[in-house]
KEKE-3310 file (N, C-alpha, C; in steps of 0.2 Angstrom, whole numbers, plus 5000, padded with zeros to 4 digits):
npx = (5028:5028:5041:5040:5035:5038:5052:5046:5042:5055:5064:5077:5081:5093:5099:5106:5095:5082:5085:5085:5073:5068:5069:5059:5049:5047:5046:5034:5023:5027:5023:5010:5002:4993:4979:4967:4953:4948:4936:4937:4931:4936:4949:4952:4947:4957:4970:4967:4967:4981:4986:4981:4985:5001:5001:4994:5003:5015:5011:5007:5020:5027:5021:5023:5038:5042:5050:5044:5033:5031:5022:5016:5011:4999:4992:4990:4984:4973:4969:4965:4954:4941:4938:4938:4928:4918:4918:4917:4905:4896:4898:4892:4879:4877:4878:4868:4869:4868:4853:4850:4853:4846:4835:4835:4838:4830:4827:4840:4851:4849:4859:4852:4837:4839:4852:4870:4881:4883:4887:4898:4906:4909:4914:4925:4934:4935:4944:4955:4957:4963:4974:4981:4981:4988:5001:5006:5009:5017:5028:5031:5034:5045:5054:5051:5041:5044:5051:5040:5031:5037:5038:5024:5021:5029:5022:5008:5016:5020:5005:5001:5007:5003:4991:4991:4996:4985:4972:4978:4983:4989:5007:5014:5029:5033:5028:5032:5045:5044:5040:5051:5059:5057:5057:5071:5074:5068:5074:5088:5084:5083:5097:5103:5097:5100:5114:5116:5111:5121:5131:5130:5127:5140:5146:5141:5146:5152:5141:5144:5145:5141:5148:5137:5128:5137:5138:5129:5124:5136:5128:5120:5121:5128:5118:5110:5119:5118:5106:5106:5115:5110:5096:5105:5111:5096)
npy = (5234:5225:5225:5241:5240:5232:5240:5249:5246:5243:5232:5223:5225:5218:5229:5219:5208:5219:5224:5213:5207:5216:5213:5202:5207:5216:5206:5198:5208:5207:5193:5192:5203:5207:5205:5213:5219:5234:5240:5254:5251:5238:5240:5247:5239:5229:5235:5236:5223:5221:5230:5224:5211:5213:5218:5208:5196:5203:5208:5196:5188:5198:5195:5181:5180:5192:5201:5202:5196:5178:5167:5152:5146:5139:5145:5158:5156:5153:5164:5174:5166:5166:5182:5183:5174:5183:5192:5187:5182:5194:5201:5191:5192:5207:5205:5198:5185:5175:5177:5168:5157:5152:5154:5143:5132:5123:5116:5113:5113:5106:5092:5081:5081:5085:5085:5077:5081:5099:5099:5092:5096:5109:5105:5099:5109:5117:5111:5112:5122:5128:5120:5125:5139:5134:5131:5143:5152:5145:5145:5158:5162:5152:5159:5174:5187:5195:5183:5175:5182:5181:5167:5168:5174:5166:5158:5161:5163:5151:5144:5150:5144:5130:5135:5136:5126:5118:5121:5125:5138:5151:5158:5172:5181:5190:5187:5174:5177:5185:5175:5167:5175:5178:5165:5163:5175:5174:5162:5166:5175:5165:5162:5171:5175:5163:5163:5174:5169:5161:5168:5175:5165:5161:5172:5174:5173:5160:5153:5156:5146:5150:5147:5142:5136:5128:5116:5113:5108:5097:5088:5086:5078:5068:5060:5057:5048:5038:5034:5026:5017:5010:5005:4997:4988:4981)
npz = (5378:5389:5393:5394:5408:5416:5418:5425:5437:5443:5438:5432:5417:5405:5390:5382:5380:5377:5367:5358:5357:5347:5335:5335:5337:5325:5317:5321:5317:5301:5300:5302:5294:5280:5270:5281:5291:5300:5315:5323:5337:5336:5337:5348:5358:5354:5359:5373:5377:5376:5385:5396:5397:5397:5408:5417:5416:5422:5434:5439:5439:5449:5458:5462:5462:5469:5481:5495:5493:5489:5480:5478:5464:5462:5475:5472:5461:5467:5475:5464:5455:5460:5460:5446:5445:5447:5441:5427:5429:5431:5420:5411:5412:5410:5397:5393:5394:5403:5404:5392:5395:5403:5397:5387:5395:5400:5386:5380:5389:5399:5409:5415:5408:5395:5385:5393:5386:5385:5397:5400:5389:5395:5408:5405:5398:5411:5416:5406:5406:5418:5420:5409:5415:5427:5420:5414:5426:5431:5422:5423:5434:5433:5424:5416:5415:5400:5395:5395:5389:5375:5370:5369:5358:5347:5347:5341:5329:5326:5325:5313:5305:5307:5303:5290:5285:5287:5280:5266:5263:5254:5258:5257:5254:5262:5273:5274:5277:5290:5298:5299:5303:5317:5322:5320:5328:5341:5344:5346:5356:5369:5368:5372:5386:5393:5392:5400:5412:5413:5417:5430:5437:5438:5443:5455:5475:5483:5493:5511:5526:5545:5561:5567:5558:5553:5561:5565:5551:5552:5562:5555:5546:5552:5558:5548:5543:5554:5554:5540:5544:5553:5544:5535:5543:5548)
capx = (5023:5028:5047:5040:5031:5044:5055:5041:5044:5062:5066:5083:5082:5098:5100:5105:5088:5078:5088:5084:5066:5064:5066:5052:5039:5046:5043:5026:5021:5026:5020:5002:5002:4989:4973:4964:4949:4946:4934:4938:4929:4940:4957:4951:4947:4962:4974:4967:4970:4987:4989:4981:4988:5005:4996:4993:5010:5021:5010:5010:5027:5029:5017:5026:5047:5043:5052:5038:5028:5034:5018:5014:5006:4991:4990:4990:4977:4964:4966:4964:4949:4936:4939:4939:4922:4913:4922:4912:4897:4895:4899:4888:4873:4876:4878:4862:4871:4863:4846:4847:4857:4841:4830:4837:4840:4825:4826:4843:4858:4848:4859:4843:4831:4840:4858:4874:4886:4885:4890:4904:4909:4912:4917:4934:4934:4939:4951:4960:4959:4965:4980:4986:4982:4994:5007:5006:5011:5022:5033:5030:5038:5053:5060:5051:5036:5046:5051:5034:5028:5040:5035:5017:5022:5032:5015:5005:5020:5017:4998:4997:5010:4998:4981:4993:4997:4980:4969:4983:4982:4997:5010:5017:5035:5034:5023:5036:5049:5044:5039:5057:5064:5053:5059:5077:5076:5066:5081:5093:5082:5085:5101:5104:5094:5104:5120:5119:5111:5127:5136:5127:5131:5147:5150:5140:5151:5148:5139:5151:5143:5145:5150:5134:5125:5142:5138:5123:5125:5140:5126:5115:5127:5129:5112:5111:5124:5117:5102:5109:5119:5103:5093:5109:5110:5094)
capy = (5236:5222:5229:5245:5240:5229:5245:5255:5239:5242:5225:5226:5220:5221:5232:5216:5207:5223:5224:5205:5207:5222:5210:5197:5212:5216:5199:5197:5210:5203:5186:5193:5207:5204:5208:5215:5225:5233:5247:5258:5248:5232:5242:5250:5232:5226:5239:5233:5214:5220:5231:5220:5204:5213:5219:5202:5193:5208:5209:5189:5188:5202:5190:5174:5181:5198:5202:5202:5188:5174:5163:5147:5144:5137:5148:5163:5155:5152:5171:5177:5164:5171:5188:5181:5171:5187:5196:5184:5181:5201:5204:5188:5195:5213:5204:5193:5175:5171:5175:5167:5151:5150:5152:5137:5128:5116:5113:5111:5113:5101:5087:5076:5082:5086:5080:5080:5085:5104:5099:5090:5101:5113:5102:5098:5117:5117:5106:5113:5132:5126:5117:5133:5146:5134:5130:5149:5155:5140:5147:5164:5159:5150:5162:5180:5189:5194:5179:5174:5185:5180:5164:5171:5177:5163:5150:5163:5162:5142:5145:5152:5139:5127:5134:5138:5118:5115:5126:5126:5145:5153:5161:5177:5181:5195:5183:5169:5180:5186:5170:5166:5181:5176:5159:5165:5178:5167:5157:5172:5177:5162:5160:5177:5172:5157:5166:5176:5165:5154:5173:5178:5161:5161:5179:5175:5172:5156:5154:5153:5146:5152:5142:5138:5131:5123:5112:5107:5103:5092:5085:5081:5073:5061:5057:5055:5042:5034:5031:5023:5010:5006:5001:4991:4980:4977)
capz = (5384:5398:5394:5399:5414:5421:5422:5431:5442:5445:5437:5426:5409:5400:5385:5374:5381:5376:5357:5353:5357:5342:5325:5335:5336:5318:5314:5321:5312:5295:5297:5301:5289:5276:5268:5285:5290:5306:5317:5329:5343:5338:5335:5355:5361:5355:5363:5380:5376:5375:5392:5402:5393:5400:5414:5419:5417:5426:5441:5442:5439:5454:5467:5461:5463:5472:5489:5498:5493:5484:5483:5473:5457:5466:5480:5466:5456:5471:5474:5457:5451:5462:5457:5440:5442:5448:5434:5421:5428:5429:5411:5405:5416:5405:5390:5393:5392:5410:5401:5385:5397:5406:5391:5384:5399:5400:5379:5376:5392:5405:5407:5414:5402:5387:5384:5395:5382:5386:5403:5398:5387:5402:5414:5401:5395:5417:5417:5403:5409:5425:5417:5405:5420:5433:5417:5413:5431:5434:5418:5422:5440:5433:5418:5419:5410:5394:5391:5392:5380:5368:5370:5366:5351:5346:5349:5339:5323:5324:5324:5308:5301:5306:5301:5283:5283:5287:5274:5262:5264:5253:5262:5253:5255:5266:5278:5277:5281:5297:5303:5300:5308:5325:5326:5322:5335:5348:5346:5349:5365:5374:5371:5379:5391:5395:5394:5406:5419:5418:5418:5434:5443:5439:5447:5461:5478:5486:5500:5516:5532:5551:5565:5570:5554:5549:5569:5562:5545:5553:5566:5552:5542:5557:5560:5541:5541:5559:5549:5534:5545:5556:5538:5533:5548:5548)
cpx = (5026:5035:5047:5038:5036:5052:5053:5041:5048:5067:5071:5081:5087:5097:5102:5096:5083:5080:5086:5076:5064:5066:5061:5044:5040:5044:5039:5023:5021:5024:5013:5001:4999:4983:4967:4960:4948:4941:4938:4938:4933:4947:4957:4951:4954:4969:4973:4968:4976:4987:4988:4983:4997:5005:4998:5000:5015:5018:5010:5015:5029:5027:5021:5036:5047:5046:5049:5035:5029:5028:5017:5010:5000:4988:4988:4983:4971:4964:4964:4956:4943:4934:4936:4932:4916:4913:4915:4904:4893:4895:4893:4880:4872:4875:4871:4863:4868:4855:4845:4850:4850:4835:4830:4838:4836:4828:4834:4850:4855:4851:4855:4840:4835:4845:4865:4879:4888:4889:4894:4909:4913:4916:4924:4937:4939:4943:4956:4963:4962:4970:4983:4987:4989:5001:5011:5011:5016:5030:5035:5035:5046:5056:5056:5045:5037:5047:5045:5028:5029:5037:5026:5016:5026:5027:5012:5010:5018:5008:4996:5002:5005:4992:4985:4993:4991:4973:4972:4981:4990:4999:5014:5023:5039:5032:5030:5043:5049:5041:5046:5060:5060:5056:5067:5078:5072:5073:5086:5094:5085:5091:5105:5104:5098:5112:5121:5117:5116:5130:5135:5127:5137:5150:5149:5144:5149:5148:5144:5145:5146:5145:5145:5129:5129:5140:5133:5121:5129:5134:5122:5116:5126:5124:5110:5113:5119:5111:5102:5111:5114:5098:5097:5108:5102:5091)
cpy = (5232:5225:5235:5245:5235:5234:5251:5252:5240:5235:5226:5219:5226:5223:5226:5211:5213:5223:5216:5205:5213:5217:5203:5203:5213:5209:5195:5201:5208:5198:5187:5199:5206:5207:5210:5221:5226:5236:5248:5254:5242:5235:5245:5243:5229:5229:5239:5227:5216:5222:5228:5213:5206:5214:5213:5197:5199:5209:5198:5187:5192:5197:5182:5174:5187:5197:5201:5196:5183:5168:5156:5148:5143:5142:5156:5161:5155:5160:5176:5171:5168:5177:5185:5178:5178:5193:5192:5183:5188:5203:5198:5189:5203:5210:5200:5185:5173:5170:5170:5158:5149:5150:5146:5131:5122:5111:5110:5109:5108:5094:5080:5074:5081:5082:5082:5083:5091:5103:5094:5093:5106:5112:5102:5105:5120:5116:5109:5119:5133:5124:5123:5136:5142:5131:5137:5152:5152:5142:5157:5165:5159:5153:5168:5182:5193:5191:5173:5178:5184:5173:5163:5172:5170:5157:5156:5163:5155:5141:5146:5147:5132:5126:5135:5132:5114:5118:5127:5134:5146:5159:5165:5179:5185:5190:5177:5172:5183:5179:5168:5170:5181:5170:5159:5169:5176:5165:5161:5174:5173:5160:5165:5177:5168:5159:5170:5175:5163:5161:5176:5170:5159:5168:5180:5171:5167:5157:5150:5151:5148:5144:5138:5132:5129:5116:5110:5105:5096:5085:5082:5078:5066:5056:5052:5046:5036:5028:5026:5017:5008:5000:4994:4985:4977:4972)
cpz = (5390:5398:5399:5407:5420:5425:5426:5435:5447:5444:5430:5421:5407:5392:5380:5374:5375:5368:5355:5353:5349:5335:5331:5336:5327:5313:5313:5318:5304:5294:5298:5298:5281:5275:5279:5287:5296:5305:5322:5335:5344:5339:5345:5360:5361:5360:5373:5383:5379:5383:5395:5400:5400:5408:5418:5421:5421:5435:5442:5442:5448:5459:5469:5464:5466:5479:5494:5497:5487:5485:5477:5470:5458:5469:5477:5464:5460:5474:5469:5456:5454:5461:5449:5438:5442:5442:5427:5424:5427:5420:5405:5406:5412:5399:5387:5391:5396:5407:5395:5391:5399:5402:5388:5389:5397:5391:5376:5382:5399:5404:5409:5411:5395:5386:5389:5390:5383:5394:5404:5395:5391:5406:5411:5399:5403:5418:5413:5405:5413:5423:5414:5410:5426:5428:5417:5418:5433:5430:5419:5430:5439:5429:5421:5413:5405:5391:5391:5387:5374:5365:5365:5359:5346:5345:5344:5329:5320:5323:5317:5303:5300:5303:5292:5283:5283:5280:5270:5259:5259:5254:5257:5255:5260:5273:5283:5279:5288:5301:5301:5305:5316:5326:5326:5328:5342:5351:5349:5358:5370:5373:5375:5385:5397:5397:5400:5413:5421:5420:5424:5439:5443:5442:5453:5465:5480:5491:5506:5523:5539:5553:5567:5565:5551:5557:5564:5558:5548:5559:5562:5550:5546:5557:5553:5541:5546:5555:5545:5537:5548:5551:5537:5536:5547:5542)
residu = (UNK:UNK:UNK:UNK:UNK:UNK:UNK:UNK:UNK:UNK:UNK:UNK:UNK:UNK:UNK:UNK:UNK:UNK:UNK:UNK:UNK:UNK:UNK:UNK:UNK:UNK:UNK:UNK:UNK:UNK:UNK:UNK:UNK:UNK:UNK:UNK:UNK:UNK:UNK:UNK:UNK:UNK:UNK:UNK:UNK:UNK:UNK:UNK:UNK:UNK:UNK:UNK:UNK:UNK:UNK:UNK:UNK:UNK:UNK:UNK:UNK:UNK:UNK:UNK:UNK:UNK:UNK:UNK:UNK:UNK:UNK:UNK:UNK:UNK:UNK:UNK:UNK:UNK:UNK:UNK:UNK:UNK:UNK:UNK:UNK:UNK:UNK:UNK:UNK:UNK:UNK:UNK:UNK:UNK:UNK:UNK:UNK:UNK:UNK:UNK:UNK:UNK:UNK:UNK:UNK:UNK:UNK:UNK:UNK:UNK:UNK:UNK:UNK:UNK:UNK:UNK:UNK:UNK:UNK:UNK:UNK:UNK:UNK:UNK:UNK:UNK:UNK:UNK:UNK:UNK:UNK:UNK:UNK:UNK:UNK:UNK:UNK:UNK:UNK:UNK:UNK:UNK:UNK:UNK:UNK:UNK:UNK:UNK:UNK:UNK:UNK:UNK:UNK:UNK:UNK:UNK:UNK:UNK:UNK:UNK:UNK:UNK:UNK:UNK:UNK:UNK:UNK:UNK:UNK:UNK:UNK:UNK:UNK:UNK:UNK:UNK:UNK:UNK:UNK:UNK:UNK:UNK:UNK:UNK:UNK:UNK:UNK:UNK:UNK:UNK:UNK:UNK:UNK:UNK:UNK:UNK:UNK:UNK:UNK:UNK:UNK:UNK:UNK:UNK:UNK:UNK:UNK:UNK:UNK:UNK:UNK:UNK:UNK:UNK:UNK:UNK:UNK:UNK:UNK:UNK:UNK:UNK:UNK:UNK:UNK:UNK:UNK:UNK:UNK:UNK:UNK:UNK:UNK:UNK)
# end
C-alpha cells in the first residue's frame, strides 16, 4: 500500500527495494497466522487501519522532504493535533464517552473530590503520545515512509516474541519461521537501503562554488581566524 502510494507520488523506489519488502509481508503473515476469528465489520475496520496507516506516513513524509515545504517535526505536529483533537472529541461525543465521562465525573475522575490518579494517567498518556508522534515524524523525515513501515512490521514481529516469552505461549513452526524471515529480511532492507545511499553520494558531483560565494567563504574564514586570535591573547 505505501509502495503504491509513493509511486502515485512520483517518488522512486528502486525495484530491488520493492523485491526485499515481499518475504517481510510473507513473513508477517506467517508469524501471525493462527487460530483466528473475525466479522466483517472487524475485517472492514482493519482495511482502513491499514490505508490510512499508509495514508498517514506518505502524506507526512510528502510535508516533511517535499519540494514545497519541508517543515519540522514540531511545526507538522502543531498543525495536525488540532485537527486531530476535534477528530476525537467528535467521535467520543457519538460514541457517548463525553457522557458516561461526565456521568462519572463527581464519583470517580474529579482529581479534588475523588482521586487524581485518572488525571495522571492522562497527563503521562500526553507526554508519551507526544514523544512517539515527534520520534515517528522525526524518522519518517530522516529515512522514508517504507522504511518506516517495515520498521512497523518489524516492532510488531518482536511484540509477539515478547508477549510468547512472557505467557509462555508455544510458537508453532510455521509462526517461528516467519518471524525469522522478517528479521532476516529487515536486515536485507536496510542494507539495501544503506547501499545505495553510499551509491548515490558517490555519483553525486561535488558542489563547485562561484566567484562570489568563494569571496565570502574566504572573508569568513578570516574573521573566523581574527576571532580565534583575539580569544587567545586575551
Amino acid at each position: 500500500m505505501t509502495i503504491g502510494m509513493g509511486l502515485l507520488l512520483g517518488k522512486s523506489i528502486t525495484i530491488r527495494r520493492q523485491l526485499a519488502v515481499a518475504p517481510i509481508i510473507l513473513g508477517v503473515a506467517m508469524s501471525c497466522f493462527g487460530d483466528m476469528s473475525y466479522t466483517y465489520l472487524g475485517l472492514f475496520y482493519t482495511i482502513c487501519c491499514i490505508i490510512l496507516a499508509s495514508l498517514k506516513v506518505v502524506a507526512s513524509g510528502e510535508l516533511l522532504t517535499g519540494a514545497s515545504l519541508k517543515l519540522h517535526p514540531v511545526d507538522l505536529l502543531g498543525h495536525m493535533a488540532p485537527l486531530a483533537m476535534m477528530q476525537c472529541f467528535a467521535l467520543s461525543y457519538v460514541t457517548g464517552e463525553v457522557s458516561d465521562i461526565l456521568r462519572r465525573w463527581e464519583s470517580d475522575l474529579d482529581p479534588m473530590r475523588a482521586s487524581p490518579l485518572p488525571l495522571v494517567v492522562v497527563v503521562i498518556s500526553g507526554i508519551f503520545s507526544f514523544s512517539l508522534n515527534i520520534s515517528s515524524l522525526m524518522a519518517n523525515k530522516l529515512t522514508s515512509p517504507l522504511t518506516l513501515c517495515i520498521a512497523a512490521n518489524v516492532k510488531q514481529v518482536f511484540m509477539i516474541i515478547i508477549s510468547t516469552m512472557l505467557f509462555n505461549v508455544e510458537v508453532s513452526v510455521l509462526n517461528g519461521a516467519g518471524i525469522f524471515i522478517v528479521l532476516v529480511g529487515s536486515a536485507r532492507y536496510s542494507y539495501i537501503c544503506v547501499m545505495e545511499k553510499l551509491a548515490k553520494t558517490v555519483s553525486e558531483p561535488p558542489i563547485v562554488l562561484d566567484s562570489n560565494e568563494a569571496d565570502e567563504e574566504k572573508q569568513l574564514n578570516v574573521m573566523v581566524n581574527e576571532i580565534s586570535k583575539s580569544n587567545e591573547q586575551k
